[in-house]
N, C-alpha and C positions, 0 to 999 in steps of 0.2 A: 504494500500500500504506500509506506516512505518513497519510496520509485516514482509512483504515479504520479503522488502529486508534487515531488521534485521536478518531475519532467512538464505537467501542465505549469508548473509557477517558471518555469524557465521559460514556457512559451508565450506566458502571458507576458513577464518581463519583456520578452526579445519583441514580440508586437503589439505594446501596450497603445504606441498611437493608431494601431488600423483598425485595432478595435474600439477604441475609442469611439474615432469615427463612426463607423459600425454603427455600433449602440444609441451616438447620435443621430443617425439619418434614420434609424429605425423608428427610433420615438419622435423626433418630428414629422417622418412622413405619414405615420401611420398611429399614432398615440395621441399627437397634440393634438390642440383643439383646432389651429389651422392645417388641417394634414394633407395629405395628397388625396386620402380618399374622402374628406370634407371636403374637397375642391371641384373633384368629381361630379358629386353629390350635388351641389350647388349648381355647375354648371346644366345637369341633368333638368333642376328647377327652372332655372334663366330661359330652357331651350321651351319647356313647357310654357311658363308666363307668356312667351313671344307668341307663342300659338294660339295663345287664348288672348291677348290683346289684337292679333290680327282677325280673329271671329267677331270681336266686339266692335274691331271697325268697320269691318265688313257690314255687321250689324246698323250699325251708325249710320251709316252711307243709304244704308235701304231706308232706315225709319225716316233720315231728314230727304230723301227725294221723295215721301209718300206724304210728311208732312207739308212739303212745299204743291206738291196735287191735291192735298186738302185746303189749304188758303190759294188756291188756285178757280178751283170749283169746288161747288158747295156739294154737287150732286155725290161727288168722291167721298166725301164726309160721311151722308148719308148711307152710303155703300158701305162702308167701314164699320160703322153704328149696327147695322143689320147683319153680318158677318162676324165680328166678334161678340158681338152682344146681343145676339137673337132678339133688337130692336126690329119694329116691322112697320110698316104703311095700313092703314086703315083696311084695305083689300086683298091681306094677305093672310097665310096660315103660315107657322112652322111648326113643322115636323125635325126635333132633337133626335137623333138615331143613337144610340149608345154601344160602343161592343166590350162593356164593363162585361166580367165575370159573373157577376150578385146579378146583372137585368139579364142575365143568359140563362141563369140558373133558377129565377125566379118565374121565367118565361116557362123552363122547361115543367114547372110545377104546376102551371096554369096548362098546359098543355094536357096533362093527366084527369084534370076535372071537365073537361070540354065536356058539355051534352048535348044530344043529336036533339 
């Protein structure tokens, strides 16, 4: 056992500054808090954000040319009103169509009581 660890302390001695080193770039790259694979990490977010700020403009762009066709014509408004908001004209029906789970399921239950 005196052998071994004669010969490791003789190794450590003889390359005390590579390991050093070593042990430094270990725990900076990959221990500290700014590491390499925190950097990684980060840029993986950055790439993400960028994609989601290019949909919201994308977004942007549609909303303000639909608002500039509703202060434009009024009729356009009105369209809008009755499409998103099952708003209607005096002369009209709607019909909401649902393909919810629970009005499928509750469908299929009224189906069972039908009488001829």
């Amino acid at each position: 056992m005196g052998k071994i660890a004669s010969n490791i302390w003789h190794l450590i001695k003889r390359f005390k500054y590579q390991i050093t080193i070593i042990i430094g770039v270990l725990l900076v790259g990959f221990l500290d808090e700014d590491s390499i694979m925190k950097y990684i990490e980060l840029e993986y977010q950055i790439s993400d954000l960028k994609t989601e700020i290019a949909k919201y403009e994308g977004q942007y762009q549609k909303d303000s040319e639909e608002l500039k066709r509703m202060q434009r014509d009024p009729k356009e408004m009105a369209r809008i009103a009755r499409e998103r908001y099952f708003m209607k004209k005096d002369n009209e029906d709607i019909f909401v169509l649902s393909t919810d789970e629970k009005a499928s399921d509750t469908d299929n239950n009224n189906d069972d009581e039908t009488t001829e």
